[in-house]
MARKEMI-387013 format. One record per residue (C-alpha): residue in three letters; z, x, y negated. Coordinates in steps of 0.5 Angstrom, whole numbers, plus 2048, in hexadecimal, padded with zeros to 3 digits. Layout:
BEGIN
  residuo    z    x    y
      ALA    Z    X    Y
...
END
This chain:
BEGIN
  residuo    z    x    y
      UNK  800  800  800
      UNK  803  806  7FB
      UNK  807  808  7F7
      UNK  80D  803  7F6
      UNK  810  802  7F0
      UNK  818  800  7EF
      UNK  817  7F9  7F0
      UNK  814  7FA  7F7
      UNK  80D  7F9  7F5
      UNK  807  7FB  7F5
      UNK  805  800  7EE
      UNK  800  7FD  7EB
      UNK  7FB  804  7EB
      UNK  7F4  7FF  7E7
      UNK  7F5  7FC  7E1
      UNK  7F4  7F5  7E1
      UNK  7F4  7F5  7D9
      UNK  7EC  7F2  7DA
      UNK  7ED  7EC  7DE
      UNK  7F3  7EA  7D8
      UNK  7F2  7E6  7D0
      UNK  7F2  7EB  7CC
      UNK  7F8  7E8  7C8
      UNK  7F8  7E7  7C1
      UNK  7FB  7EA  7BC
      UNK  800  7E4  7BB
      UNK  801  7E4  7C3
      UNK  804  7EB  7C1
      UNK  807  7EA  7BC
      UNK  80B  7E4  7BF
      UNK  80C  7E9  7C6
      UNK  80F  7EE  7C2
      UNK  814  7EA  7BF
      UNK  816  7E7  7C4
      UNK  819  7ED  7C7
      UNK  81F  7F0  7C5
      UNK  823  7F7  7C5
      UNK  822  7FC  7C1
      UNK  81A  7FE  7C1
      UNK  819  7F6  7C0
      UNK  81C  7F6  7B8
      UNK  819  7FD  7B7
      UNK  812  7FA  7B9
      UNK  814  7F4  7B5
      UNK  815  7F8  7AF
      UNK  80F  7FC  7AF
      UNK  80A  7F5  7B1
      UNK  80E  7F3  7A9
      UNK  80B  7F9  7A7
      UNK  805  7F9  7A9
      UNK  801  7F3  7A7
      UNK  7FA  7F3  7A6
      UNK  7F5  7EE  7A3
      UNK  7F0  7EA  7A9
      UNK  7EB  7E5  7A6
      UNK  7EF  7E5  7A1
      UNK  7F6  7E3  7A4
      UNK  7FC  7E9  7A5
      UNK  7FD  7EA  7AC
      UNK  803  7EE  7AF
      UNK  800  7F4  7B3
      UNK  804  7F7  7B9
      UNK  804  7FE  7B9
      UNK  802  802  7BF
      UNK  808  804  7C2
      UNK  80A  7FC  7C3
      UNK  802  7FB  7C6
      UNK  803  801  7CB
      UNK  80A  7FC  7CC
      UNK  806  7F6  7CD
      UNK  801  7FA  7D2
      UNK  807  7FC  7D6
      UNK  80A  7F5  7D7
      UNK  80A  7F4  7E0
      UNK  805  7F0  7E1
      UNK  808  7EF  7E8
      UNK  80E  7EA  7E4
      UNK  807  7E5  7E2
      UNK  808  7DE  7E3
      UNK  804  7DC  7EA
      UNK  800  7D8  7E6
      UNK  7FD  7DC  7E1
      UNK  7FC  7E0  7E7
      UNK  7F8  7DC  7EB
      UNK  7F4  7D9  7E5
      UNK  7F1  7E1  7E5
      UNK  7F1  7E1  7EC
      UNK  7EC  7DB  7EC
      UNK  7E8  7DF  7E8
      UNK  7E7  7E4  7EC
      UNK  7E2  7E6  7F2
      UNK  7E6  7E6  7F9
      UNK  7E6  7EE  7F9
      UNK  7E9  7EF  7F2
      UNK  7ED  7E9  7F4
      UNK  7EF  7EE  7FB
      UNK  7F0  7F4  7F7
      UNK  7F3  7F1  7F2
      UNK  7F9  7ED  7F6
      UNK  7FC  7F4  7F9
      UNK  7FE  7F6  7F4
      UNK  806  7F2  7F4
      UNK  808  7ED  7F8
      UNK  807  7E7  7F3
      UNK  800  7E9  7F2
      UNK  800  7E9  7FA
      UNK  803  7E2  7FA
      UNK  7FF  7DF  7F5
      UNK  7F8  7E2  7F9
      UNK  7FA  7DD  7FE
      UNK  7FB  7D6  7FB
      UNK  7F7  7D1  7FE
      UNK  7F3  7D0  7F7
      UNK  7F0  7D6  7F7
      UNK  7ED  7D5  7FF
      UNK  7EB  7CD  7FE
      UNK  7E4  7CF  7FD
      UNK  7E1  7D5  801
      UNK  7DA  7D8  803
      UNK  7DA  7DB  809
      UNK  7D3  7E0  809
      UNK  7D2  7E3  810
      UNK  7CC  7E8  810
      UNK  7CA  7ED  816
      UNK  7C9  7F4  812
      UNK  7C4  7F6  817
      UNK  7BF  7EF  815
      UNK  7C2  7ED  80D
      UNK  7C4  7F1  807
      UNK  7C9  7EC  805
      UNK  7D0  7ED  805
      UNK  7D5  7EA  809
      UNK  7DB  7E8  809
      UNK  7E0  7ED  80D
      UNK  7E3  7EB  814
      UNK  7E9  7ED  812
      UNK  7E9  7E8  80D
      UNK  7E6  7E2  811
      UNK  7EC  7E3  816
      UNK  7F2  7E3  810
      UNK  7EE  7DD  80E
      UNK  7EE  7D9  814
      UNK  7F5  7DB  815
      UNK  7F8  7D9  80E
      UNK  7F3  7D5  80B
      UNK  7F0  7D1  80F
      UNK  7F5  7CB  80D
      UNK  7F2  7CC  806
      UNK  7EA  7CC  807
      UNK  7E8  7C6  803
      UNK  7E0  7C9  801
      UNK  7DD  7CD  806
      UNK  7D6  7D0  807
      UNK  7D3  7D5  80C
      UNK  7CE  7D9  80A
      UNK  7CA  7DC  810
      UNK  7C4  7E1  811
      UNK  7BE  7E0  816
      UNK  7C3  7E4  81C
      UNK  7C5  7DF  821
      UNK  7CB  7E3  821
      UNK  7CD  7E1  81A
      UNK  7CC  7DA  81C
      UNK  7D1  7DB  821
      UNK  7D6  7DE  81D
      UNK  7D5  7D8  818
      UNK  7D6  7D2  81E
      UNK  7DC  7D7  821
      UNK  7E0  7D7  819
      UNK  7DE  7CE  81A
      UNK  7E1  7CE  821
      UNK  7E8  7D1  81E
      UNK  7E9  7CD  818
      UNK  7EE  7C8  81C
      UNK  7F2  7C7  817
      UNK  7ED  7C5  811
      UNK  7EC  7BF  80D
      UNK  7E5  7C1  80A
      UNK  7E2  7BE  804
      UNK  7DC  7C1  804
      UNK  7D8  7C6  80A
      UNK  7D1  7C8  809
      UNK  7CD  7CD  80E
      UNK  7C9  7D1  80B
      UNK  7C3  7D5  80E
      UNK  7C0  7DA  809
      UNK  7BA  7DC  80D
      UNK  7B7  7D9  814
      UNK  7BC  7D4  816
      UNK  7C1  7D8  81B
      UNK  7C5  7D1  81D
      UNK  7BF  7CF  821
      UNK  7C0  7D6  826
      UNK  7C7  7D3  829
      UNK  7C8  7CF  82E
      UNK  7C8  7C7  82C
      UNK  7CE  7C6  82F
      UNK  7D2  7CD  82C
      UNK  7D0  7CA  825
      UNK  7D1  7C3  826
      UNK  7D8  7C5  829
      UNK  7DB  7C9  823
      UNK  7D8  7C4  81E
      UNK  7DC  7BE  820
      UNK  7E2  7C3  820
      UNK  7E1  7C2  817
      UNK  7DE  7BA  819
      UNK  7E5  7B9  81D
      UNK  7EA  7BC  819
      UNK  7E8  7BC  811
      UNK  7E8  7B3  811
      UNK  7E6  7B5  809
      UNK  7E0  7B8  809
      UNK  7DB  7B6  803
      UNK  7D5  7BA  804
      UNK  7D2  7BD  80A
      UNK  7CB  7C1  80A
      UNK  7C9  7C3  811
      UNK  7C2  7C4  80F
      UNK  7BE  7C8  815
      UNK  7C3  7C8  81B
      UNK  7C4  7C4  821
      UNK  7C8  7BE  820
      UNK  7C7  7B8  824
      UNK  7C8  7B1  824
      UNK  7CF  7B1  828
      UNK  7D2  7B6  822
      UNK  7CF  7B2  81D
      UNK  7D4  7AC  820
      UNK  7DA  7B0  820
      UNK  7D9  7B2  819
      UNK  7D7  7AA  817
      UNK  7DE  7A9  81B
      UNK  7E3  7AE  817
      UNK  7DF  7AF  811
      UNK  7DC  7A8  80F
      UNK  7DF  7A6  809
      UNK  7DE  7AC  805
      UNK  7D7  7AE  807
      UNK  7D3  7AF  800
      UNK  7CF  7B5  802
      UNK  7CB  7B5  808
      UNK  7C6  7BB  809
      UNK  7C2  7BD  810
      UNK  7BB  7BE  80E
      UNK  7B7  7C0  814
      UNK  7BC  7BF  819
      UNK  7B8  7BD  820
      UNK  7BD  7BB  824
      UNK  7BF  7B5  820
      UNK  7BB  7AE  820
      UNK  7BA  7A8  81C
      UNK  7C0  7A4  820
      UNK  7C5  7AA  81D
      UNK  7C3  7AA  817
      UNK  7C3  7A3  816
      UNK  7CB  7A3  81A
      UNK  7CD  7A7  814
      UNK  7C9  7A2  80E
      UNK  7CD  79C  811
      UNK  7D3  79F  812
      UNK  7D4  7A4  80B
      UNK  7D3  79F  807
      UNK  7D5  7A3  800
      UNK  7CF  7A9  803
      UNK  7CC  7AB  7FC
      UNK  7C7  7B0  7FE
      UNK  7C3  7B1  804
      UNK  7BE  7B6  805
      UNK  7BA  7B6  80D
      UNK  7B4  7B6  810
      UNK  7AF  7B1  80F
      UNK  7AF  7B0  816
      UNK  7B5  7AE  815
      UNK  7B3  7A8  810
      UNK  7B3  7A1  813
      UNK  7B2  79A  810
      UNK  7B9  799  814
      UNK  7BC  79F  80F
      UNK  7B9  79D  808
      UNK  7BC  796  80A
      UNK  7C3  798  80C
      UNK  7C3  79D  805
      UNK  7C1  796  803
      UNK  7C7  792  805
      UNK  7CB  78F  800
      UNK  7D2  792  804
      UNK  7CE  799  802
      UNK  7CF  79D  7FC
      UNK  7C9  79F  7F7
      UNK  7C5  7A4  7FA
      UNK  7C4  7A8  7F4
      UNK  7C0  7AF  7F8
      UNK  7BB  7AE  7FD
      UNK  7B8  7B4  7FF
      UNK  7B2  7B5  805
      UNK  7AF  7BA  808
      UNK  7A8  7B8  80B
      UNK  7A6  7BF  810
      UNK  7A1  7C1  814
      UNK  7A1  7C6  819
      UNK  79A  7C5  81C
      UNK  795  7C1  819
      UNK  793  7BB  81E
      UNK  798  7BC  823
      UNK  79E  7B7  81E
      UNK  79D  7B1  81D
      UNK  7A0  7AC  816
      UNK  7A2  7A6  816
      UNK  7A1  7A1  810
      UNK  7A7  79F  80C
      UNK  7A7  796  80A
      UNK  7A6  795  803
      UNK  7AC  790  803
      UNK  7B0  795  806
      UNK  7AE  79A  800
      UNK  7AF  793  7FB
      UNK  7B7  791  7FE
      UNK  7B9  799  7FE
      UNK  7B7  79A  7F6
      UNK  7BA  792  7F5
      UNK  7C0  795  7F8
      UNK  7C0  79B  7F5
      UNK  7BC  79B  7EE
      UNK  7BD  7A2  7EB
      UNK  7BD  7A6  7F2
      UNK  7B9  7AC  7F2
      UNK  7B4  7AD  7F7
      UNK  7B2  7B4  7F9
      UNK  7AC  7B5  7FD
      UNK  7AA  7BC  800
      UNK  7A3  7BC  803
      UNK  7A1  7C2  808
      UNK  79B  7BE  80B
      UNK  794  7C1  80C
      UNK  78E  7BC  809
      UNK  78D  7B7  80F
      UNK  795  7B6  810
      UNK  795  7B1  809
      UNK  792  7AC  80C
      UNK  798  7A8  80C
      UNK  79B  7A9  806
      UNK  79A  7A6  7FF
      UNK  796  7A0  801
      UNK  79A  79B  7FD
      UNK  7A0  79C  7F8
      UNK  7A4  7A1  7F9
      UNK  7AA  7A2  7F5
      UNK  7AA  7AA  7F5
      UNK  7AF  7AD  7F0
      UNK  7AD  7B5  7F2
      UNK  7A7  7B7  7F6
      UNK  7A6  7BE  7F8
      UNK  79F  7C0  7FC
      UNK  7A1  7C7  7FF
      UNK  799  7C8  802
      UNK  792  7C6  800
      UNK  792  7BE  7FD
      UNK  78B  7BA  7FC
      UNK  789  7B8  7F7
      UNK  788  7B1  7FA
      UNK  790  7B1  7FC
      UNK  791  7B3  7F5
      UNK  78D  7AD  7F2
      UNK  791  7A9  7F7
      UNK  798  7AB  7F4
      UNK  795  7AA  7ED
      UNK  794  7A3  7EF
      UNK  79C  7A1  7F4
      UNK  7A0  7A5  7F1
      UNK  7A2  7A3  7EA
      UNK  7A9  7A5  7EA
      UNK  7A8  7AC  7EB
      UNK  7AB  7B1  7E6
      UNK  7A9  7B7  7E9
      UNK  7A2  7BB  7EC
      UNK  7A2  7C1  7F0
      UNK  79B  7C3  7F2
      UNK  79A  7C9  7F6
      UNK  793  7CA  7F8
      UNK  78E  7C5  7F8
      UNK  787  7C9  7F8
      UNK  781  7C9  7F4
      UNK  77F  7C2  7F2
      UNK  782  7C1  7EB
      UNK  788  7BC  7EA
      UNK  786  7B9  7E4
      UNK  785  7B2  7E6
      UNK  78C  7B3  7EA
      UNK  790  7B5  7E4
      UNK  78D  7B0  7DF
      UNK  78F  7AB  7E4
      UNK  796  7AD  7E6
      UNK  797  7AE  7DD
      UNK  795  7A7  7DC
      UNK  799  7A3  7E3
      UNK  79F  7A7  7E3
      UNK  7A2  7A7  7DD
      UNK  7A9  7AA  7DE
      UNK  7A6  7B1  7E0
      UNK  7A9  7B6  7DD
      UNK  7A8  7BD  7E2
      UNK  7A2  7BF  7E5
      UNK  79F  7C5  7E8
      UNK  799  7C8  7EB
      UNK  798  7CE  7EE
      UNK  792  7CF  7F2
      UNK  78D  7CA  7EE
      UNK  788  7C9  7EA
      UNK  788  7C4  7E4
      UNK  784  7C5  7DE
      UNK  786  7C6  7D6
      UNK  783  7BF  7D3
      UNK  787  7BC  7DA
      UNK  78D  7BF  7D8
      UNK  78E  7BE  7D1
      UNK  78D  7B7  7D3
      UNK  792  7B7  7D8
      UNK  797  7BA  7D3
      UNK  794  7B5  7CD
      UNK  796  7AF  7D2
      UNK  79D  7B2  7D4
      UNK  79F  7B4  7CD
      UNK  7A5  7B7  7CC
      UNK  7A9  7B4  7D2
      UNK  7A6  7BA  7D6
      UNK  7AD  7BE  7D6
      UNK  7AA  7C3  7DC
      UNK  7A3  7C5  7DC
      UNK  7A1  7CC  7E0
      UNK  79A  7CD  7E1
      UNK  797  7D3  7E3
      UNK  792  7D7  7DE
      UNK  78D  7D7  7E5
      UNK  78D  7CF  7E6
      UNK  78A  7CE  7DD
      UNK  783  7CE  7DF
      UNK  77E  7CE  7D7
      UNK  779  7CA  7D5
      UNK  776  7C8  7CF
      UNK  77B  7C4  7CC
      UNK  781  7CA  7CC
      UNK  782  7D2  7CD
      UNK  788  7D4  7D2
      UNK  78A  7D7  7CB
      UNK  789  7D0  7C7
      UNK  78D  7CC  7CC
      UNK  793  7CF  7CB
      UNK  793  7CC  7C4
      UNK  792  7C5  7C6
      UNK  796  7C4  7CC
      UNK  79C  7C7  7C6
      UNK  79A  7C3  7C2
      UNK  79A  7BC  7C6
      UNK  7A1  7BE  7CA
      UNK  7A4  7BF  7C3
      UNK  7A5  7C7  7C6
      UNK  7A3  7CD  7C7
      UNK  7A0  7CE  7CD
      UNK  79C  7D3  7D1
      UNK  798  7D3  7D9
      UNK  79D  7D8  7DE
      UNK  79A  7DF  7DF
      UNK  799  7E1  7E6
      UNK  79D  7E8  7E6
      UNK  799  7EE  7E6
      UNK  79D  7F2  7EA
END
């Protein structure tokens, strides 16, 4: 530990002077008043001879001696709770640091209100140049702590090994009462090389045991219908955040269990395989809350081989009566021939995001059914110019106000026309300088202006860098 004091505590061997206010000259002044004996009248005597002018008020100084006394005071004798209102403050390993310097500190390192919310980073150094929280660590806190969880996430790399360190750390937390849980995988999804049953099994142990949770984001793992059942069974009645995306070994009956029994679910984020009239009617109910975030991934893998259903319309027209302000994301990474199903008839879309190349027909479509959409995102499109699209998207959804193009083709004219419909409620507009193609009617030069001019700022088209 080091070399000990009177008292039997550890001396302070690094200033914590940077971690503290600096006080004021009134704070000093008072602090040296306060303290009697000798020393104290003559630095009193000597601040009532020293006064100096500051924005026009006398202030009383302190002399050197008296600061040297102040930066002396025993740091170990402060109240618990200005030590941990610093210690809040500080990264875990200042905070470990820091904690062995007196046996107050060390106490005040333990209690429960610094360890209520914790990320657990597990990383292979073989595969991940993250860091990683230390071994040693991980077992004081399933030791003292584990009792005080409250906000917990794990983040893992691509390794199997850390995937199963994580479910190793869940198998443990017995004694927990979790609020919220979130599994995050930071490269390919490594929860998906266990085995099911090892997964589901440490799982269920939080499900079971927390009572409380309010969050759960469980995105590319193994989870089924039957731990879903177990966590509508413990944990209905404070559900609000619900997010497992890409989760194959759930079905639509699972999901559909928890939409009838969560009824205050908030946000909901899954695969649109996972959506069915059944789903939209249930969020629908008047038992259940108003939805407020609806997020949809619609993936493919291998173009031709999946197949996608059709959502009703009425089941999209009593999910938005019940839930009028609800944002509704949609992610598409489809290939061309895959959209057959979609934007056929209104469709009330709030965010929608093509992650591959889109047609142009399609995007028609979507000028024509969504008239709710707020937000655009196109990556790629080709070479055929989107000018009719983008004039019928300005002219039939009137609260867009994002939209971004990548890999796209629209000429100048087209453009500054868009801008025109849309006015100044455009809040976002990134377009890249590739996508702007001229014609008679504006130079990429001239463009610049009068798109400023309608948005009511300045703007510019985004540069590829050249690096």
């Amino acid at each position: 530990m080091g070399p000990r004091g009177r008292t039997g505590e550890a001396t302070f061997s690094f200033s914590l002077h940077h971690l503290l206010p600096r006080p004021s000259r009134q704070e000093l002044r008072a602090y040296l008043m306060k303290r009697g004996g000798r020393k104290n009248n003559k630095a009193s005597h000597q601040l009532s001879d020293e006064e100096n002018t500051i924005d026009g008020k006398k202030m009383k100084i302190p002399d050197e001696e008296s600061i040297r006394d102040i930066q002396r005071a025993d740091w170990g004798n402060l109240i618990p709770e200005i030590v941990l209102h610093i210690f809040q403050h500080l990264p875990l390993l200042d905070r470990a640091h820091a904690s062995q310097v007196c046996r107050r500190w060390n106490q005040v390192f333990h209690m429960p209100e610094l360890w209520r919310c914790f990320e657990f980073e597990l990383n292979q150094p073989a595969t991940s140049y993250l860091k990683a929280t230390h071994p040693e660590l991980i077992k004081q806190i399933i030791k003292r702590h584990s009792n005080h969880l409250q906000y917990v996430s794990f983040k893992v790399d691509s390794s199997k090994e850390s995937a199963e360190a994580a479910c190793d750390i869940l198998s443990q937390l017995v004694n927990c009462s979790l609020k919220t849980l979130g599994l995050i995988s930071t490269a390919r999804p490594s929860f998906m090389d266990l085995p099911k049953s090892h997964f589901i099994s440490a799982l269920t142990v939080v499900f079971v045991n927390s009572k409380s949770l309010s969050s759960l984001k469980i995105d590319d793992t193994p989870v089924d219908d039957p731990s879903l059942k177990v966590l509508v069974a413990n944990n209905s009645d404070t559900l609000k955040l619900l997010k497992m995306s890409s989760c194959p070994h759930v079905s639509p009956a699972g999901i559909l269990c928890v939409a009838d029994q969560c009824h205050g679910l908030r946000e909901l984020a899954l695969n649109y395989h996972l959506l069915s009239d059944d789903l939209l009617l249930a969020l629908s109910s008047e038992k259940h809350v108003r939805l407020e975030h609806l997020r949809i991934d619609v993936v493919s893998e291998n173009p031709g081989q999946t197949h996608f259903h059709t959502i009703e319309k009425s089941s999209w027209d009593a999910f938005i009566k019940h839930s009028p302000k609800v944002n509704l994301v949609m992610y598409f990474f489809l290939y061309e021939e895959e959209f057959d199903p979609f934007f056929r008839y209104e469709t009330p879309v709030t965010h929608l995001y093509f992650g591959r190349s889109v047609s142009k027909e399609v995007l028609g479509r979507v000028g024509m059914s969504c008239p709710r959409l707020v937000e655009l995102v196109v990556c790629a499109n080709g070479l055929r110019p989107l000018d009719e699209e983008l004039i019928c998207i300005a002219e039939h959804c009137k609260n867009l106000s994002a939209v971004g193009l990548g890999e796209c083709e629209v000429s100048c004219s087209a453009f500054v026309e868009f801008v025109k419909m849309c006015g100044g409620r455009l809040s976002q507009l990134s377009i890249m300088e590739e996508v702007l193609i001229p014609d008679q009617k504006y130079s990429l030069e001239q463009i610049h202006w009068e798109v400023s001019k309608h948005l009511g700022r300045v703007w510019f088209p985004d540069m590829m860098p050249t690096w």
